[in-house]
Backbone bond lengths (Angstrom), bond angles and torsions (degrees), N, CA, C in turn:
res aa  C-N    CA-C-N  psi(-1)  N-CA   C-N-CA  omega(-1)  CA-C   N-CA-C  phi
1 X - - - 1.458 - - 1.525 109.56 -
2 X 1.393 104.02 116.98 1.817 110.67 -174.24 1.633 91.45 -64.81
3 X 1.453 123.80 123.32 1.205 119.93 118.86 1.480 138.99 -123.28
4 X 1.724 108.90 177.51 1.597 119.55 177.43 1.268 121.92 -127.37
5 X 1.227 126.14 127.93 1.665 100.98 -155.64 1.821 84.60 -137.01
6 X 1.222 118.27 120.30 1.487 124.89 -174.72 1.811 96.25 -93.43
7 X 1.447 113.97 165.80 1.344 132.21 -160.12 1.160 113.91 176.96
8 X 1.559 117.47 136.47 1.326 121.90 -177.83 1.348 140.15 122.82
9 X 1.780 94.08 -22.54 1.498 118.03 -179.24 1.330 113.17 -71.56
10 X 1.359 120.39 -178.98 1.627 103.32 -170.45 1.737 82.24 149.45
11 X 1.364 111.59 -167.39 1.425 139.90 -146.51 1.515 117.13 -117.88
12 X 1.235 125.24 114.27 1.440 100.00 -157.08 1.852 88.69 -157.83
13 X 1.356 101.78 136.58 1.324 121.32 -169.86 1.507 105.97 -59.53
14 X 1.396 154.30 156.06 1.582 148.38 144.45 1.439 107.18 -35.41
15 X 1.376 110.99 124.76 1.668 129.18 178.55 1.181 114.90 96.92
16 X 1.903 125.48 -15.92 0.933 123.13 159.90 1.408 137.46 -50.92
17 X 1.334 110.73 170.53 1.887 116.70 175.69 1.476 105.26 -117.90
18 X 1.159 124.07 163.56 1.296 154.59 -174.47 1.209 110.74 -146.65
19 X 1.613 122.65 139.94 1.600 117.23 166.49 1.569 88.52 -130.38
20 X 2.022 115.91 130.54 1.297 124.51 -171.39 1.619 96.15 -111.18
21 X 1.344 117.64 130.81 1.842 121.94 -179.39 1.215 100.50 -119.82
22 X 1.137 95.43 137.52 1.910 126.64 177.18 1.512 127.50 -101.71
23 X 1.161 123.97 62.54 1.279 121.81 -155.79 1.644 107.11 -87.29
24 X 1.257 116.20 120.26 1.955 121.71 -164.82 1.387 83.11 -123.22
25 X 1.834 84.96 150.29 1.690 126.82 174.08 0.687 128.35 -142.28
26 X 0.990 146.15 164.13 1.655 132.65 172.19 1.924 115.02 87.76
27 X 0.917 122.05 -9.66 1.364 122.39 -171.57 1.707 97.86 -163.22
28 X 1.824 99.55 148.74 1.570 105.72 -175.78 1.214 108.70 -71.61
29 X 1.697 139.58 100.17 1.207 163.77 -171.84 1.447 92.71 -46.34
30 X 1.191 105.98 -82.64 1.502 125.23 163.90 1.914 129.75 22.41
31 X 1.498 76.97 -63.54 1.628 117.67 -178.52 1.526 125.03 -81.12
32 X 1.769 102.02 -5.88 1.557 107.63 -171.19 1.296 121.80 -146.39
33 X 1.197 94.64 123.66 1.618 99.54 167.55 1.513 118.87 -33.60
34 X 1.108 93.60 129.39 1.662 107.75 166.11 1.383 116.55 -116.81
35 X 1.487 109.72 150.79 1.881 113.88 -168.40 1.805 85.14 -148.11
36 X 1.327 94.87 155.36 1.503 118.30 165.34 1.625 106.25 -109.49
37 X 1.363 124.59 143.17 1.225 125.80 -170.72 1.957 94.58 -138.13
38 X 0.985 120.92 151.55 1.302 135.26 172.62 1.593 113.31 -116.81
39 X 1.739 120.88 163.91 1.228 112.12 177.38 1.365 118.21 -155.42
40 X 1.143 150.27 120.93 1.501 130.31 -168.92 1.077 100.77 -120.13
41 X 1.381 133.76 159.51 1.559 149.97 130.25 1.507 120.32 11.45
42 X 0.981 125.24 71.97 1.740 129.27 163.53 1.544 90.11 104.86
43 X 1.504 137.85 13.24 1.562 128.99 177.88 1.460 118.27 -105.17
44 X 0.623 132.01 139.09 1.844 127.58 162.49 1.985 118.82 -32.80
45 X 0.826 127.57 118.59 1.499 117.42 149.28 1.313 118.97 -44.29
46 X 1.548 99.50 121.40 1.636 112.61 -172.24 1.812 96.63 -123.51
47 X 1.436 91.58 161.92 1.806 109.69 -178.51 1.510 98.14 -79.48
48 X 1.249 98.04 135.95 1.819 99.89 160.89 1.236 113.40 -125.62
49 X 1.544 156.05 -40.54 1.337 159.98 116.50 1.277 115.28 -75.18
50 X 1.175 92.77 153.62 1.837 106.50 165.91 2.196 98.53 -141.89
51 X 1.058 105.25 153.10 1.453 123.28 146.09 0.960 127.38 -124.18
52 X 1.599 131.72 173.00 0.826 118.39 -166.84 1.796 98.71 -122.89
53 X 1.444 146.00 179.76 1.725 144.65 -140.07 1.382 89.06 -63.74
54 X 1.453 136.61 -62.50 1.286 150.67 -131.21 1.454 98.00 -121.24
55 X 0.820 143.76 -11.51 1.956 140.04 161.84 1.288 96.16 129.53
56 X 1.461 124.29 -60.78 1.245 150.34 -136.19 1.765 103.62 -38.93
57 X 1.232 117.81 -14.20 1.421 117.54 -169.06 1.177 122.71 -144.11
58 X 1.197 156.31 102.38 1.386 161.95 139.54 1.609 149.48 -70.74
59 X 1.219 105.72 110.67 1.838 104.32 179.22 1.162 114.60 -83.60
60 X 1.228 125.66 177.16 1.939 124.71 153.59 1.486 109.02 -167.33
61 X 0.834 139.10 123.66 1.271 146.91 122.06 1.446 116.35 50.40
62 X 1.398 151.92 136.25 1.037 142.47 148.58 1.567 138.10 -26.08
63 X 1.573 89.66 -42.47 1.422 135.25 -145.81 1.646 95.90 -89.58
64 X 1.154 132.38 -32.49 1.328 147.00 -167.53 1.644 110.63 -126.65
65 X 1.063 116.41 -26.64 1.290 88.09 176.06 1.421 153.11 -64.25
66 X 1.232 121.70 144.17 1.968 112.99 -166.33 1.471 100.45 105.99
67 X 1.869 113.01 -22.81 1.675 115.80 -175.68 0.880 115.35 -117.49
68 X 1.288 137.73 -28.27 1.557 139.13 165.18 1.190 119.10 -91.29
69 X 1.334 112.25 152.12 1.407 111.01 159.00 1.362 119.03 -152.26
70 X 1.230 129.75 142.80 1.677 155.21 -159.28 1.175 108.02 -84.03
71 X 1.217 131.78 131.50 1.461 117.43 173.37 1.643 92.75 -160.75
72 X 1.666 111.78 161.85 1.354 107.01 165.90 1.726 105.23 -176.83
73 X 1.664 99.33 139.22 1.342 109.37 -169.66 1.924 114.34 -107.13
74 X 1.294 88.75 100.86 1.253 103.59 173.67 1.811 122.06 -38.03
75 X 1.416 120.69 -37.40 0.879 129.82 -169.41 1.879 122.92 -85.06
76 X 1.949 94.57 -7.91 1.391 104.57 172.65 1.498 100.42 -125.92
77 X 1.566 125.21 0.30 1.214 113.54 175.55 1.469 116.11 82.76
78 X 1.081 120.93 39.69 1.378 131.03 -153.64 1.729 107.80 -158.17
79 X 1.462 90.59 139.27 1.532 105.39 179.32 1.742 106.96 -128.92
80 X 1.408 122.79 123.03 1.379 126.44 167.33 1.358 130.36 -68.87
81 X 1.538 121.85 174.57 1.687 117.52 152.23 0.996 101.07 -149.56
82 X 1.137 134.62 92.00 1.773 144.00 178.74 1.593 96.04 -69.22
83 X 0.932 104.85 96.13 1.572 103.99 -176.39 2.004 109.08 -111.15
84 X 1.344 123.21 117.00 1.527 141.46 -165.30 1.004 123.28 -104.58
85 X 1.719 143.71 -176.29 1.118 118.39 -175.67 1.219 152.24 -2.52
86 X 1.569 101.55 59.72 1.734 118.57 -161.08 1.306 113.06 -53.46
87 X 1.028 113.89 160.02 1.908 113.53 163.86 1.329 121.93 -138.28
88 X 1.365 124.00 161.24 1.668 124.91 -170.95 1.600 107.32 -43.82
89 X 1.934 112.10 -35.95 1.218 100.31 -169.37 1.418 110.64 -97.14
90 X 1.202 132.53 57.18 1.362 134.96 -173.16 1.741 81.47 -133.50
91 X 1.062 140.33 -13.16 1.619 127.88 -162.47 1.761 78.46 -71.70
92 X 1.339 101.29 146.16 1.443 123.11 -173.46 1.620 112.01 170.10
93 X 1.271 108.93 151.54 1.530 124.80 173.13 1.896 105.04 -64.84
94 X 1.128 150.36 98.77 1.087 137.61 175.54 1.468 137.33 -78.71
95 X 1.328 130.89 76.42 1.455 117.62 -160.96 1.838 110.70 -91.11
96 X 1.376 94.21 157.20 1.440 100.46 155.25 1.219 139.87 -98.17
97 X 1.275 133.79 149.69 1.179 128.59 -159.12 2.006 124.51 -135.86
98 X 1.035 111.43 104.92 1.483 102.20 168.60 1.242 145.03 -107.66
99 X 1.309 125.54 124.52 1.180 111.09 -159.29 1.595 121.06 -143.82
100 X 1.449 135.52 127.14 1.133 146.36 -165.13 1.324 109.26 -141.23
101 X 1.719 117.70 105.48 1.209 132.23 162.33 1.636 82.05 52.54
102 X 1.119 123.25 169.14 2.026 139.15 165.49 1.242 120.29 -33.32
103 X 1.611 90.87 42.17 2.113 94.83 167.73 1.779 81.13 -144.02
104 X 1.465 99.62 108.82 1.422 96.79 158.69 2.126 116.44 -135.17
105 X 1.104 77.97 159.20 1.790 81.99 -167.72 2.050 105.69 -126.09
106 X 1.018 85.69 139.69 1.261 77.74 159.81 1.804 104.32 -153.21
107 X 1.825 104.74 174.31 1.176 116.89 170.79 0.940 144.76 -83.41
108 X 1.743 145.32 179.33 1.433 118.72 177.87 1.169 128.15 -104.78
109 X 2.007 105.92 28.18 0.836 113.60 -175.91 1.886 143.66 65.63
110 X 1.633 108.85 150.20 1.397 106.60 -165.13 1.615 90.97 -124.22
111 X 1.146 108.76 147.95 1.653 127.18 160.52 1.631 113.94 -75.19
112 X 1.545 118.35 104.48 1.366 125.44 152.97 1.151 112.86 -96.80
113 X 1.645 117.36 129.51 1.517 129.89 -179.85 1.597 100.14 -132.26
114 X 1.459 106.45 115.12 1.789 99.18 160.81 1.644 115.23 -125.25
115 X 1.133 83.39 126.48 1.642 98.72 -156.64 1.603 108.73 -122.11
116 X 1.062 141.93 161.58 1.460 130.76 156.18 1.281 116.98 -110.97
């Protein structure tokens, strides 16, 4: 049974950091891209990182870059989002996401709120 189980989210003042963990089962981690996706209230789910199977490569977002960063350890099955100088408009549902050719998975997601 594929799962994704997000962690980490929580409450965090403007300028704060957050680190969000992705812990996958069920399928060879290894082998798949992983992406972080965000979501707000009446908006579409949008991409915010991606990596690529083996680390070696990373995108992000307009919106984040210089503040996030992607990372993920093959050896615990796990993908990060070191996410930094937060801002009010980053509060969002955060999921993870994997995906290889027409097998995609995702999680049920964590609550980021930055609020003062």
């Amino acid at each position: 049974q594929v799962q994704l189980v997000e962690s980490g989210g929580g409450l965090v003042q403007p300028g704060g950091s957050l680190r969000l963990s992705c812990a996958a089962s069920g399928f060879t981690f290894s082998r798949y891209p992983m992406s972080w996706y965000r979501q707000t209230p009446g908006k579409e789910r949008e991409l915010v990182a991606q990596i690529d199977s083996v680390g070696d490569s990373t995108t992000y977002a307009e919106f984040v870059k210089g503040r996030f960063t992607i990372s993920r350890d093959n050896s615990k099955n796990t993908v990060y989002l070191q996410m930094n100088s937060l801002k009010t408009e980053d509060t969002a549902v955060y999921y993870c996401r994997a995906q290889k050719f027409f097998s995609i998975y995702w999680g049920q997601g964590t609550q980021v709120t930055v609020s003062s």
